[in-house]
Structure formats: C-alpha cells, structure tokens
CHARMM internal coordinates of N, CA and C (Angstrom, degrees):
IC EDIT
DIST 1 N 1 CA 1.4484
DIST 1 CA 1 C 1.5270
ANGL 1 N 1 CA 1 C 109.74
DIST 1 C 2 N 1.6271
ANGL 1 CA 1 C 2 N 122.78
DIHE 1 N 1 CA 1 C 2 N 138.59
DIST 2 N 2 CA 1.0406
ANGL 1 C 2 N 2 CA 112.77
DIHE 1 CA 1 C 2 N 2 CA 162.00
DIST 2 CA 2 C 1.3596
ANGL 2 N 2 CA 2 C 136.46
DIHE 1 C 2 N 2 CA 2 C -101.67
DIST 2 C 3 N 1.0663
ANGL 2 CA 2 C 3 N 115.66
DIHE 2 N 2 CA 2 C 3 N 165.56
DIST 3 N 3 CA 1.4615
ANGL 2 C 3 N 3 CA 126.34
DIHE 2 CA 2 C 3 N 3 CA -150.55
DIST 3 CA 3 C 1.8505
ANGL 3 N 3 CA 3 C 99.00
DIHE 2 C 3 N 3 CA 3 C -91.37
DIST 3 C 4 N 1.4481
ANGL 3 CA 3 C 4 N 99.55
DIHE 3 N 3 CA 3 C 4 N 126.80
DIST 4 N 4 CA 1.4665
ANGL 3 C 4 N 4 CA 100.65
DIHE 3 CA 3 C 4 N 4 CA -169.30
DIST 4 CA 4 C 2.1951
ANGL 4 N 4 CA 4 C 108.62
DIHE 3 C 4 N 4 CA 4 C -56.98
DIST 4 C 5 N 1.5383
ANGL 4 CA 4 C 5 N 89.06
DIHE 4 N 4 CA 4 C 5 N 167.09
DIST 5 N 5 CA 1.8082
ANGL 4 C 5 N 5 CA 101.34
DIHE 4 CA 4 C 5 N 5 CA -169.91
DIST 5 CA 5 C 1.9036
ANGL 5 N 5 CA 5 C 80.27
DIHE 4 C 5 N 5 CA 5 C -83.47
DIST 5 C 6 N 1.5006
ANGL 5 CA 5 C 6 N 83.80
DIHE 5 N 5 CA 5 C 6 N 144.30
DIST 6 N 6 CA 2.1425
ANGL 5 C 6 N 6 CA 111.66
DIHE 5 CA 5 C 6 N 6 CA 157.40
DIST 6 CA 6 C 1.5680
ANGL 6 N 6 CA 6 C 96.77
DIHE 5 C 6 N 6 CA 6 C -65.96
DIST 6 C 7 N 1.5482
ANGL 6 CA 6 C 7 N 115.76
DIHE 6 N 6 CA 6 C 7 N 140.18
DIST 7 N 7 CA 1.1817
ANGL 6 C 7 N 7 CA 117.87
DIHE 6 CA 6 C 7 N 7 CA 170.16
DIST 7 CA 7 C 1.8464
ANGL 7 N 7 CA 7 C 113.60
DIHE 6 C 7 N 7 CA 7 C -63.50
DIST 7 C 8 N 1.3314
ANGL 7 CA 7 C 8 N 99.39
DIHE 7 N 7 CA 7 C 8 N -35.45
DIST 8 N 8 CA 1.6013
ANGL 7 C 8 N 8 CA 99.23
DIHE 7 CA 7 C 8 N 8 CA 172.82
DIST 8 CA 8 C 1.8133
ANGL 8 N 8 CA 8 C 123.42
DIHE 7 C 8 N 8 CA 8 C -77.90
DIST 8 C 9 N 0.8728
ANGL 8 CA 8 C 9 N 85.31
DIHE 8 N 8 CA 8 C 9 N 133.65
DIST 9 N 9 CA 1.8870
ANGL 8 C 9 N 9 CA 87.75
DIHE 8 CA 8 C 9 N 9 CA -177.23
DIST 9 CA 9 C 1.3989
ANGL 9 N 9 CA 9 C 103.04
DIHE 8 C 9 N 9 CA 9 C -69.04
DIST 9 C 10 N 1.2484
ANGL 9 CA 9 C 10 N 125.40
DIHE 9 N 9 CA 9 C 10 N -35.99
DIST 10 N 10 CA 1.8267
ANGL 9 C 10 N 10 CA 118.69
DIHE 9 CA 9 C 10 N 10 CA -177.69
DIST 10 CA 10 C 1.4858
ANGL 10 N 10 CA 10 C 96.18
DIHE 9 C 10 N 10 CA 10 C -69.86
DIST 10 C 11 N 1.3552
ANGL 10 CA 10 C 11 N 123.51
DIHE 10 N 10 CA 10 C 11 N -28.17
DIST 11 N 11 CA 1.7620
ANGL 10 C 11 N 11 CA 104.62
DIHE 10 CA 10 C 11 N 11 CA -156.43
DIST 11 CA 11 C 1.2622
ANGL 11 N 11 CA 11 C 101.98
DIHE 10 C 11 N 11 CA 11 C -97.28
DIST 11 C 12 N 1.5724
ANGL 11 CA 11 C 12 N 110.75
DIHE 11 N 11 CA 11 C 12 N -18.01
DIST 12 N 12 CA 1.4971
ANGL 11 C 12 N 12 CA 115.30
DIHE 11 CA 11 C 12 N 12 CA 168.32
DIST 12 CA 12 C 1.5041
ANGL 12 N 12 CA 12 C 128.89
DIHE 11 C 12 N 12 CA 12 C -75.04
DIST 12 C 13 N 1.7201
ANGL 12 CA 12 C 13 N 116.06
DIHE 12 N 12 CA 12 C 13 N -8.96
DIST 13 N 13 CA 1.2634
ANGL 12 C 13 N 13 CA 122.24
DIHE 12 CA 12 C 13 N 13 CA 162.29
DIST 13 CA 13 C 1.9183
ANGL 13 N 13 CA 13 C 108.18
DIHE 12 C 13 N 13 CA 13 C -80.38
DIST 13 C 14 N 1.4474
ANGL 13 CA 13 C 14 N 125.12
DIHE 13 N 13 CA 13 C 14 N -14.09
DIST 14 N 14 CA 1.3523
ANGL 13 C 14 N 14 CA 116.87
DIHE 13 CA 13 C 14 N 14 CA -158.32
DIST 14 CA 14 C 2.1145
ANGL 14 N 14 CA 14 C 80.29
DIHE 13 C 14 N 14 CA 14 C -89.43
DIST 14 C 15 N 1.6991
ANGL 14 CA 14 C 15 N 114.06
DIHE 14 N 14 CA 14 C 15 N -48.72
DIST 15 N 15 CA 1.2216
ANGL 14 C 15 N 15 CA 91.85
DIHE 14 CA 14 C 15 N 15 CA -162.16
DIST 15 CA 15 C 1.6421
ANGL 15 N 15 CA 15 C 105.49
DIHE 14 C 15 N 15 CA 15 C -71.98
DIST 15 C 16 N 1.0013
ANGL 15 CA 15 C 16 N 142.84
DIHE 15 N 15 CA 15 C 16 N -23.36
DIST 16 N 16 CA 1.1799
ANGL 15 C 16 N 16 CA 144.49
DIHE 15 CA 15 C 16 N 16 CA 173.69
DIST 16 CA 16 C 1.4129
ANGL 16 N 16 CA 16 C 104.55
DIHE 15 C 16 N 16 CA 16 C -57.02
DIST 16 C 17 N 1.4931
ANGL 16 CA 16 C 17 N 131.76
DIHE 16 N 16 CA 16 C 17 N -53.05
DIST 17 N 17 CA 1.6968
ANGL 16 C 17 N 17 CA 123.96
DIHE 16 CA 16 C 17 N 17 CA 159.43
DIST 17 CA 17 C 1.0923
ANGL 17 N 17 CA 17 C 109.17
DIHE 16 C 17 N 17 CA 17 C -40.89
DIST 17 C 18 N 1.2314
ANGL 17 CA 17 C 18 N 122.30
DIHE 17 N 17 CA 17 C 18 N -47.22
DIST 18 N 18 CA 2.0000
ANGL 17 C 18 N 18 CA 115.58
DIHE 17 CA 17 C 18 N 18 CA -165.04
DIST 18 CA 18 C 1.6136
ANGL 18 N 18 CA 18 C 96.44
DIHE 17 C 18 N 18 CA 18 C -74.71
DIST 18 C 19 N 1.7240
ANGL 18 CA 18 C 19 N 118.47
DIHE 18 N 18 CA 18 C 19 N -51.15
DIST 19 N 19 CA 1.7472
ANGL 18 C 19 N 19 CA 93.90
DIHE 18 CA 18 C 19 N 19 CA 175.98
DIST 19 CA 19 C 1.4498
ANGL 19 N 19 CA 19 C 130.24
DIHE 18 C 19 N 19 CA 19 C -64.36
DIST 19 C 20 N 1.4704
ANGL 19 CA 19 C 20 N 101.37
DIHE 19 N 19 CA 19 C 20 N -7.57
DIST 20 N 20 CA 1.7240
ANGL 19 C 20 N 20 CA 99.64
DIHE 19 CA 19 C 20 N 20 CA 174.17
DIST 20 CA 20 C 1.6532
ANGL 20 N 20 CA 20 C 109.60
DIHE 19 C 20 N 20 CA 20 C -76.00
DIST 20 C 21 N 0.9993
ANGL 20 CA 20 C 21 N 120.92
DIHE 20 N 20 CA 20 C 21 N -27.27
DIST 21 N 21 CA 1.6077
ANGL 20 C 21 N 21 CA 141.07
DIHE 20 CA 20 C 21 N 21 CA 173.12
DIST 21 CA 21 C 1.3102
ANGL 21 N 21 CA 21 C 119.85
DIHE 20 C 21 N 21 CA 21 C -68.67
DIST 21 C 22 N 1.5392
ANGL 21 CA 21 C 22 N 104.57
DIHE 21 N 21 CA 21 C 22 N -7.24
DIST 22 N 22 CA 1.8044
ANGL 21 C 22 N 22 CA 118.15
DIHE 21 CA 21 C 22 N 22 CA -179.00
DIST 22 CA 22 C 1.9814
ANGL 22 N 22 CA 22 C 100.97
DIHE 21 C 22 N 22 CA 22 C 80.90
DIST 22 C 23 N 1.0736
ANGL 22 CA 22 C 23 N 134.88
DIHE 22 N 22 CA 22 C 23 N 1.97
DIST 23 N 23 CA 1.7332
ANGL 22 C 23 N 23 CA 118.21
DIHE 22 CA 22 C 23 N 23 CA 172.67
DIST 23 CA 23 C 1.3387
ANGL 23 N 23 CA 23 C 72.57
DIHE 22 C 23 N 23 CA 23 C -53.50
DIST 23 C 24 N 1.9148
ANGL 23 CA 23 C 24 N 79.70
DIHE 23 N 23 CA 23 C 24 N 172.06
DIST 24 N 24 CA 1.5089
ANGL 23 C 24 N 24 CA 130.81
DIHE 23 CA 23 C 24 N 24 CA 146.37
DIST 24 CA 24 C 1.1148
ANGL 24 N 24 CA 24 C 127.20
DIHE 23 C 24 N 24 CA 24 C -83.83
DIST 24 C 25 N 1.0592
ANGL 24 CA 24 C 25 N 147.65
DIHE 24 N 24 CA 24 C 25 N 122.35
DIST 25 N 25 CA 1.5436
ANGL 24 C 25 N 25 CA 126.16
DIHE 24 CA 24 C 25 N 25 CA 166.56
DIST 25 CA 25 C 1.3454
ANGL 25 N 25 CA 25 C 95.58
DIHE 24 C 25 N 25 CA 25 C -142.63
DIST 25 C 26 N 1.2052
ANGL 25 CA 25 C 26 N 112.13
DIHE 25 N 25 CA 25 C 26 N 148.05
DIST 26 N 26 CA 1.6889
ANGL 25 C 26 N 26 CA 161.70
DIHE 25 CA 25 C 26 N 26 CA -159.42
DIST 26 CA 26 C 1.2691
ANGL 26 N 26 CA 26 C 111.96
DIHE 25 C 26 N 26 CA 26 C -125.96
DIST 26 C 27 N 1.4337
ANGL 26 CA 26 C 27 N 92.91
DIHE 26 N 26 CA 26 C 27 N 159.16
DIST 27 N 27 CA 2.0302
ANGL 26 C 27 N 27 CA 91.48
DIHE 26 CA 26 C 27 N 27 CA -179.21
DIST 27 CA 27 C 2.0343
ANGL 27 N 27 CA 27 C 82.42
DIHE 26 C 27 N 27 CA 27 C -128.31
DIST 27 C 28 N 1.4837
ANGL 27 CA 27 C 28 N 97.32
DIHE 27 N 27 CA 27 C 28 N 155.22
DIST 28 N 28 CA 1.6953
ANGL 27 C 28 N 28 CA 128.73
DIHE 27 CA 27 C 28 N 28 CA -176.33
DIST 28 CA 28 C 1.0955
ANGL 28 N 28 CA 28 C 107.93
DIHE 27 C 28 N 28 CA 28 C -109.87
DIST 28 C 29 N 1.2255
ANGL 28 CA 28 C 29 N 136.67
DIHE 28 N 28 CA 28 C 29 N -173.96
DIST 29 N 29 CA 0.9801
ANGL 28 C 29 N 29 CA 145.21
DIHE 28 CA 28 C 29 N 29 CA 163.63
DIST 29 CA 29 C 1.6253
ANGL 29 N 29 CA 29 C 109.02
DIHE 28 C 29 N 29 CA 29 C -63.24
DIST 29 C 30 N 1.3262
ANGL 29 CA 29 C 30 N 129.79
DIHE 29 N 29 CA 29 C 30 N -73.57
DIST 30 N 30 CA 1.9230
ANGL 29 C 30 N 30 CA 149.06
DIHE 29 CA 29 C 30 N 30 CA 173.13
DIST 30 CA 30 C 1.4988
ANGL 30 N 30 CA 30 C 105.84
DIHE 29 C 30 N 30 CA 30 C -99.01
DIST 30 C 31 N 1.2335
ANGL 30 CA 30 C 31 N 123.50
DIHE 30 N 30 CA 30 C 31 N 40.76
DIST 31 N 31 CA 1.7601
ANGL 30 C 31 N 31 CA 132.64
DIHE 30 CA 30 C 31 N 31 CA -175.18
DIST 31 CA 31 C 1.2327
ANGL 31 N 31 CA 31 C 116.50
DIHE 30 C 31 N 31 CA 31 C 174.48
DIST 31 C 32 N 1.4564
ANGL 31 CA 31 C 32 N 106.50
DIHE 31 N 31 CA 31 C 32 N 169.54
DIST 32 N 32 CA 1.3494
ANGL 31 C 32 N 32 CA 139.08
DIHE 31 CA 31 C 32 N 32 CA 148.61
DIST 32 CA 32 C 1.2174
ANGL 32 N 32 CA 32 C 133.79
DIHE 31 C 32 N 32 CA 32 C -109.56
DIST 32 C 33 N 1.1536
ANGL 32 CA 32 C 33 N 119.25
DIHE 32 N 32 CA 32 C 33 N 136.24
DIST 33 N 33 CA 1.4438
ANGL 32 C 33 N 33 CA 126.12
DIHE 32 CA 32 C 33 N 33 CA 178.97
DIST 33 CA 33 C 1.3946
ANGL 33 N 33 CA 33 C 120.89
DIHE 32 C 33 N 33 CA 33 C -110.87
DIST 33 C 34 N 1.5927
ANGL 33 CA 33 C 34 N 113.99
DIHE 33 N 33 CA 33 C 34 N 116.23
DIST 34 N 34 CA 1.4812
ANGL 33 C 34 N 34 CA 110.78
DIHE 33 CA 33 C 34 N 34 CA -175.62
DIST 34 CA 34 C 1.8807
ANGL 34 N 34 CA 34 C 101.35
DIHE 33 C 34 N 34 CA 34 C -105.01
DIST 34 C 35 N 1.6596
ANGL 34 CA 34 C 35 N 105.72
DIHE 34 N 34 CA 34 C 35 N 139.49
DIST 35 N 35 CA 1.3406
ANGL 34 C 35 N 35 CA 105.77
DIHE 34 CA 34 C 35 N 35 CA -175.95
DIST 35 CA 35 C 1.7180
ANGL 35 N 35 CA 35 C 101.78
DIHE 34 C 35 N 35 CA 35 C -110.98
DIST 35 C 36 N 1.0659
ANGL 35 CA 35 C 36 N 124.98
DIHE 35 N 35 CA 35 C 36 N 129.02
DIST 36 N 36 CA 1.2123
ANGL 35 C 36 N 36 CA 144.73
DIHE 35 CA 35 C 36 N 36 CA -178.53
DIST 36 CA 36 C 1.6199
ANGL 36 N 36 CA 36 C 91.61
DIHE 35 C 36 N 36 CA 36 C -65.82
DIST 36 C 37 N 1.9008
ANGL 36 CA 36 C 37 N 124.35
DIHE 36 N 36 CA 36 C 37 N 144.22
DIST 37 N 37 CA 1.5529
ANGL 36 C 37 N 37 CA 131.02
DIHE 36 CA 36 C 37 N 37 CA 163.60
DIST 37 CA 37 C 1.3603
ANGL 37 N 37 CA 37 C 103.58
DIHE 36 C 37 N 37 CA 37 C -84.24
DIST 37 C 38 N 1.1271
ANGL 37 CA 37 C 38 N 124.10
DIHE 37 N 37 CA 37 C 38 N -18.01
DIST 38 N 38 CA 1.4921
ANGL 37 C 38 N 38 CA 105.08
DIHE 37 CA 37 C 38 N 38 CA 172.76
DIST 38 CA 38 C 1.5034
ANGL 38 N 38 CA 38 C 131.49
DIHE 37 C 38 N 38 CA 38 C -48.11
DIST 38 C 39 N 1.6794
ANGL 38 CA 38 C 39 N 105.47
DIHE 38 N 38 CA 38 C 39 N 173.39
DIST 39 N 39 CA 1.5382
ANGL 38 C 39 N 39 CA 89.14
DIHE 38 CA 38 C 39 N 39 CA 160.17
DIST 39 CA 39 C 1.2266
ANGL 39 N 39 CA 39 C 133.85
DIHE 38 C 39 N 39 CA 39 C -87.63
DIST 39 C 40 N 1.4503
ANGL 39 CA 39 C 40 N 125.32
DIHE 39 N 39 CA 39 C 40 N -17.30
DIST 40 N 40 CA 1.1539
ANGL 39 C 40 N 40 CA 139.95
DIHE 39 CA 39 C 40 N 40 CA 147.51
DIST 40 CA 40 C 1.6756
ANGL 40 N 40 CA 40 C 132.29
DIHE 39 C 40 N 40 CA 40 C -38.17
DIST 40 C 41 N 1.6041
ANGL 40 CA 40 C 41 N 98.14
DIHE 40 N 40 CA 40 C 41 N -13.21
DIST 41 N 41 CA 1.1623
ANGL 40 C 41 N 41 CA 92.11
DIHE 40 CA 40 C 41 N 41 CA 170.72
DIST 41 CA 41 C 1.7433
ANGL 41 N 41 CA 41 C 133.65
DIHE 40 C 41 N 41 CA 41 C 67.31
DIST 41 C 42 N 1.1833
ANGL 41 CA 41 C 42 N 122.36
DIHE 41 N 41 CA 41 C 42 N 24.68
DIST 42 N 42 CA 1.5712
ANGL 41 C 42 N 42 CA 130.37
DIHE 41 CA 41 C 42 N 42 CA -155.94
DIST 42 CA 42 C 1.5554
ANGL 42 N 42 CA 42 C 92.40
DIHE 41 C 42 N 42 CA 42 C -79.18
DIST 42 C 43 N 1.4434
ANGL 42 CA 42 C 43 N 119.22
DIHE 42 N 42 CA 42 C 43 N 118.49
DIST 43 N 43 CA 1.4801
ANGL 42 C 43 N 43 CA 128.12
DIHE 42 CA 42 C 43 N 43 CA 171.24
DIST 43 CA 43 C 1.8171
ANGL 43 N 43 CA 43 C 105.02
DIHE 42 C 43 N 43 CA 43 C -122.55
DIST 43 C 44 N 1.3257
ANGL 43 CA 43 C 44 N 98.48
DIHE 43 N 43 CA 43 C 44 N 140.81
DIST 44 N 44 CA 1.6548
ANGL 43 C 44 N 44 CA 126.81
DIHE 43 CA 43 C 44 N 44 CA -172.32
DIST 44 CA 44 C 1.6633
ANGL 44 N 44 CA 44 C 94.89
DIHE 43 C 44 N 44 CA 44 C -126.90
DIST 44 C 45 N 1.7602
ANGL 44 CA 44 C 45 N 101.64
DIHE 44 N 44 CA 44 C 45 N 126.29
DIST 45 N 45 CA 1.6300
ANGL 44 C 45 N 45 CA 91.84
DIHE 44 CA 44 C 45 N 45 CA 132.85
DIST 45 CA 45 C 1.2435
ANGL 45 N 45 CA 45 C 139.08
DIHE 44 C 45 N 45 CA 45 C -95.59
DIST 45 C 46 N 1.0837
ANGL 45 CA 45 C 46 N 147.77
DIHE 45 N 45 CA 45 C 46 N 174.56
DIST 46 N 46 CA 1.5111
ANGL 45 C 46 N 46 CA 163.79
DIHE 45 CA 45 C 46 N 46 CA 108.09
DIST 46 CA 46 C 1.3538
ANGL 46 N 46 CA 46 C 139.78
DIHE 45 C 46 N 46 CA 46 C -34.67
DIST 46 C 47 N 1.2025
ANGL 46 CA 46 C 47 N 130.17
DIHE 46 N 46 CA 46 C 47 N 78.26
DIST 47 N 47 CA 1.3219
ANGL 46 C 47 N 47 CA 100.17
DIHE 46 CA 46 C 47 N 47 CA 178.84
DIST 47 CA 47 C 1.3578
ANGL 47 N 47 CA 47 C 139.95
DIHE 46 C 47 N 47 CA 47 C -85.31
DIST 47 C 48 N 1.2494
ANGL 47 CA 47 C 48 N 121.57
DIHE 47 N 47 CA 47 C 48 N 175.81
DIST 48 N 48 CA 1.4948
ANGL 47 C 48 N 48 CA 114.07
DIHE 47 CA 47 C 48 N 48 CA 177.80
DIST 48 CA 48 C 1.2819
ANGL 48 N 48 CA 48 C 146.27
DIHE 47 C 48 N 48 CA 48 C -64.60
DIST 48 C 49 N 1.6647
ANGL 48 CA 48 C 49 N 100.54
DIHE 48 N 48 CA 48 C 49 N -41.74
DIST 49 N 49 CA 1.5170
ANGL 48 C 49 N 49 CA 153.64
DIHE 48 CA 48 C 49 N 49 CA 173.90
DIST 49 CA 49 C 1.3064
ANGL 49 N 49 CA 49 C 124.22
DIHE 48 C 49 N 49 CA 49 C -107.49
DIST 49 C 50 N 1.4703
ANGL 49 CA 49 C 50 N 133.17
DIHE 49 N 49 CA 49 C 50 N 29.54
DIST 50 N 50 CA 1.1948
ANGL 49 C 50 N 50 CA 115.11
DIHE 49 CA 49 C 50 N 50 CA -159.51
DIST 50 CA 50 C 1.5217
ANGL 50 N 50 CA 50 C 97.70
DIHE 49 C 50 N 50 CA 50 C -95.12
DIST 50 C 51 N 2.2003
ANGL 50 CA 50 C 51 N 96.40
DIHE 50 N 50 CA 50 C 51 N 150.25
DIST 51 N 51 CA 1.4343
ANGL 50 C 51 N 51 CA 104.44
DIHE 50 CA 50 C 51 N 51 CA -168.94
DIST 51 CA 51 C 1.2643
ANGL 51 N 51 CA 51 C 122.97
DIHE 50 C 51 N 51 CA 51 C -93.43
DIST 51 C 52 N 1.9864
ANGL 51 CA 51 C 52 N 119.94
DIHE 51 N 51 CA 51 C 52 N -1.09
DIST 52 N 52 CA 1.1586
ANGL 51 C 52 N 52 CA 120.76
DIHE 51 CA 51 C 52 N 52 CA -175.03
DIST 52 CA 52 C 1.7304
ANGL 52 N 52 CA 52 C 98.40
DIHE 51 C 52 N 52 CA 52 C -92.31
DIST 52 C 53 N 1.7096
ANGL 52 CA 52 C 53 N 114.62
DIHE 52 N 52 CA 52 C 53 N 125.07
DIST 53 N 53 CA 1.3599
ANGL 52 C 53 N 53 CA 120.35
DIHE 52 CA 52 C 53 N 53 CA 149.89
DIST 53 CA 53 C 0.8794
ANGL 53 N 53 CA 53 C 155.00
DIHE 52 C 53 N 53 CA 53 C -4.65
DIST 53 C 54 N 1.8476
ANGL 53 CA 53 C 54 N 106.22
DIHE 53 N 53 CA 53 C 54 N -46.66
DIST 54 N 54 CA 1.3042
ANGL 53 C 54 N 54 CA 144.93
DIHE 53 CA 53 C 54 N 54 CA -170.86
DIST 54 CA 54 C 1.5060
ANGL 54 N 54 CA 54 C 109.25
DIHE 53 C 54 N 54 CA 54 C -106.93
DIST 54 C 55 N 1.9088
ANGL 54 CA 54 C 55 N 138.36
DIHE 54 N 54 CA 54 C 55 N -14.89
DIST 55 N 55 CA 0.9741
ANGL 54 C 55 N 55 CA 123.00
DIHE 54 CA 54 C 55 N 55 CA 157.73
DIST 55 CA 55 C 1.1517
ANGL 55 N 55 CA 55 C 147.13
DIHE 54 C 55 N 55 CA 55 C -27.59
DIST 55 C 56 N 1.4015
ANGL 55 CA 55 C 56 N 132.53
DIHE 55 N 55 CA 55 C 56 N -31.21
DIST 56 N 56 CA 1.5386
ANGL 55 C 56 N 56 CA 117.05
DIHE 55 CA 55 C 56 N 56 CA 155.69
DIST 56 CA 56 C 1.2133
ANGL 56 N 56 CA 56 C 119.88
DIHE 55 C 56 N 56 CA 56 C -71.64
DIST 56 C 57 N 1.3552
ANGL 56 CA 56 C 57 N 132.15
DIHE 56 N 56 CA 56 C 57 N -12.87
DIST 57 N 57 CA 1.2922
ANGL 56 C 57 N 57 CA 101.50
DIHE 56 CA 56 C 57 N 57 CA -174.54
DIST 57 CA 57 C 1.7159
ANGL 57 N 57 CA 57 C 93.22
DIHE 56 C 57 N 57 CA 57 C -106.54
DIST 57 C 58 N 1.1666
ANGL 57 CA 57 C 58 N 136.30
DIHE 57 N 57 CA 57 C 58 N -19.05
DIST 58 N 58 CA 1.2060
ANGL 57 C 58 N 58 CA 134.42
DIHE 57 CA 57 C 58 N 58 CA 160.49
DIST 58 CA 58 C 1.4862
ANGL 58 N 58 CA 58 C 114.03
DIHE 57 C 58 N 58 CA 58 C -51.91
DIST 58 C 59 N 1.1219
ANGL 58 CA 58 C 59 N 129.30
DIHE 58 N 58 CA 58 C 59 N -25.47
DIST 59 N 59 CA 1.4091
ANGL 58 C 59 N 59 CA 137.11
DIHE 58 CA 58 C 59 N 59 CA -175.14
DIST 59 CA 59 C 1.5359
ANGL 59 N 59 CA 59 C 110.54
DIHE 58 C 59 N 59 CA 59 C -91.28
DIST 59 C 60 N 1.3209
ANGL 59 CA 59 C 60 N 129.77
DIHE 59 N 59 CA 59 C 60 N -23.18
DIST 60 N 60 CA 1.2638
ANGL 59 C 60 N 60 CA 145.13
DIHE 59 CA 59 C 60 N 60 CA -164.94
DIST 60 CA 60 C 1.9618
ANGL 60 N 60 CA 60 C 99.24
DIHE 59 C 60 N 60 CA 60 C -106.45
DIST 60 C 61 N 1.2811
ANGL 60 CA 60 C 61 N 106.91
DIHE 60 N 60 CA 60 C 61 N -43.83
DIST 61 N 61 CA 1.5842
ANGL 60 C 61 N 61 CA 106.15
DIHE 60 CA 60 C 61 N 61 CA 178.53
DIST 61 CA 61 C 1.2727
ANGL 61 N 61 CA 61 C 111.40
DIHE 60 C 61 N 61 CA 61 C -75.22
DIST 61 C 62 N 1.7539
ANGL 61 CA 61 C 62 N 119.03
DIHE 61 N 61 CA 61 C 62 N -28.53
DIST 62 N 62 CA 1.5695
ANGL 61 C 62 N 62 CA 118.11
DIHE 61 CA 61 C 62 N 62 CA 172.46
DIST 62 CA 62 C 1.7621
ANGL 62 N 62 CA 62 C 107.47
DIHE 61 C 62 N 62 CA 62 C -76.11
DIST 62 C 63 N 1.3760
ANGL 62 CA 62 C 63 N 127.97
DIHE 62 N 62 CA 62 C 63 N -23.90
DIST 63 N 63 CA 1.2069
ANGL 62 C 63 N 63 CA 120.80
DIHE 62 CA 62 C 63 N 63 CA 169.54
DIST 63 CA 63 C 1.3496
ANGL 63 N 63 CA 63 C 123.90
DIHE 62 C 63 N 63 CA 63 C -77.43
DIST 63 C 64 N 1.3590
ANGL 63 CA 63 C 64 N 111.51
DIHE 63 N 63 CA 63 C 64 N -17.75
DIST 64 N 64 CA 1.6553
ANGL 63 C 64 N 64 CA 115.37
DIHE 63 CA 63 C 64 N 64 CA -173.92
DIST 64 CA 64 C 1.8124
ANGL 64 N 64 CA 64 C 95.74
DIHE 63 C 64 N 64 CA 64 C -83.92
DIST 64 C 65 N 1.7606
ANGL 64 CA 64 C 65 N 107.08
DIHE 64 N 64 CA 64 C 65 N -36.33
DIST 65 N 65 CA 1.6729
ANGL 64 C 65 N 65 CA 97.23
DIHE 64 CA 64 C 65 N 65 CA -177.14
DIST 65 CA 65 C 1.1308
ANGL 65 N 65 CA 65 C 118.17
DIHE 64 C 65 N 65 CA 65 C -91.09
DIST 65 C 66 N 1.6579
ANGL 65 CA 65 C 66 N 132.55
DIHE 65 N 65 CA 65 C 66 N -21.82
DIST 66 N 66 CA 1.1833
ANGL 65 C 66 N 66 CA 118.08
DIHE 65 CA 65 C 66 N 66 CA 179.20
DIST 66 CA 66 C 1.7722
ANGL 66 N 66 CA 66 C 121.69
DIHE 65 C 66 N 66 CA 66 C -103.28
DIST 66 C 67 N 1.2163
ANGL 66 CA 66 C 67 N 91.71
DIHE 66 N 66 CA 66 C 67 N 10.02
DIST 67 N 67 CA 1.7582
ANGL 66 C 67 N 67 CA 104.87
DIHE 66 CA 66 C 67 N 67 CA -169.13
DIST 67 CA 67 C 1.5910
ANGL 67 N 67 CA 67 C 107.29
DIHE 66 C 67 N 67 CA 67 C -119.76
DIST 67 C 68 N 1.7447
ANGL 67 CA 67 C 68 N 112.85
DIHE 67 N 67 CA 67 C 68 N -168.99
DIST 68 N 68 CA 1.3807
ANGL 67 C 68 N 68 CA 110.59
DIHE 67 CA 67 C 68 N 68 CA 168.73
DIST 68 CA 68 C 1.2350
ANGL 68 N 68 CA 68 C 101.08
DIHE 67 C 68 N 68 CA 68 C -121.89
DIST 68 C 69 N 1.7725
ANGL 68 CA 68 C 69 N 112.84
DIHE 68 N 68 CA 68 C 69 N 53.69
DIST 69 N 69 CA 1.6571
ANGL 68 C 69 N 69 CA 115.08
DIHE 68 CA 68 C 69 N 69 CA 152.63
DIST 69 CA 69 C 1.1162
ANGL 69 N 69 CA 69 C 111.69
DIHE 68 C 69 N 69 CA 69 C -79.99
DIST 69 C 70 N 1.3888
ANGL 69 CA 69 C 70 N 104.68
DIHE 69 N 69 CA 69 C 70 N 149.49
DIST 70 N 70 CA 1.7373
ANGL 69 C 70 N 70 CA 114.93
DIHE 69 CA 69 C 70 N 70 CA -174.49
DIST 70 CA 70 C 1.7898
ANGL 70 N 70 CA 70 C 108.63
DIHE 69 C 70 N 70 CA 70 C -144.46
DIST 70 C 71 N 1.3139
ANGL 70 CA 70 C 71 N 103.74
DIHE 70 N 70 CA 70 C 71 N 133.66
DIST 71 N 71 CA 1.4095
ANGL 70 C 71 N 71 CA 110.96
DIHE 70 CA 70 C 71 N 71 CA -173.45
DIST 71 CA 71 C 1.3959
ANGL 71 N 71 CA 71 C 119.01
DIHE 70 C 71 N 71 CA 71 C 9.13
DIST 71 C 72 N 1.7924
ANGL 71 CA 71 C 72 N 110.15
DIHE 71 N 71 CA 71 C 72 N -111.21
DIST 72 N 72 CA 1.3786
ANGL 71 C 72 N 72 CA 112.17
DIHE 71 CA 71 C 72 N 72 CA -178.93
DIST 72 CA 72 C 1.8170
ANGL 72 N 72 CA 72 C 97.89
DIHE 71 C 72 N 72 CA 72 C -98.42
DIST 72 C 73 N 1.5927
ANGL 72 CA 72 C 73 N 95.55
DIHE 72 N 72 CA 72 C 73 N 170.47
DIST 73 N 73 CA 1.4141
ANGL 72 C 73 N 73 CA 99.28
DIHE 72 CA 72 C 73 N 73 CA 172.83
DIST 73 CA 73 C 1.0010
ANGL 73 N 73 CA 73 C 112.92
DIHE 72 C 73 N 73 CA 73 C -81.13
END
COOR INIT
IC SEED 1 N 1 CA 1 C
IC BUILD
C-alpha cells in the first residue's frame, strides 16, 4: 500500500528523499513520521500545516545534523 502524498509539494519532495534513502515514513493524524535504517534509529516528524516559511530548509539542516542524513541519495 502506498503511503498517502504531503499536502505541500516542497515537503513532499523531503519525504520522498528520505524513502529513496530507505526511511520509513508513515502518516499521523497532523504529520509524518520519517524512520531512519539505522540502528540508532533517528525518527523526525513532518508536519502537515506548518506556519514557519522557512520549514524545509530548517527541517532538512536539523536532519543532516542530528541524524544519518546525507546529501543526495
């Protein structure tokens, strides 16, 4: 089964990067959840609605520093 589209087209290219990278991601009730393949396990949400401007790239610089995202896939 596939996993429903992000209403935003930018936030729907970041989870589509994370499944090219092998995460998981899931849909929430007001989110997404991306699951890191590591063993560490590094999980991010998504939201649906978010009101800051600047969320994708704030969302992409917190995954490159606190996770084992890496540039391109």
């Amino acid at each position: 089964m596939q996993r429903p589209r992000h209403p935003k087209k930018e936030l729907e290219e970041v989870l589509s990067a994370a499944e090219d990278r092998k995460w998981r991601v899931t849909r929430g009730k007001n989110y997404f959840k991306m699951w890191c393949p590591c063993p560490d396990r590094h999980m991010k949400t998504v939201k649906l609605s978010p009101s800051d401007p600047s969320y994708k790239k704030n969302l992409l610089a917190k995954l490159e520093r606190a996770t084992c995202w890496e540039g391109t896939p």
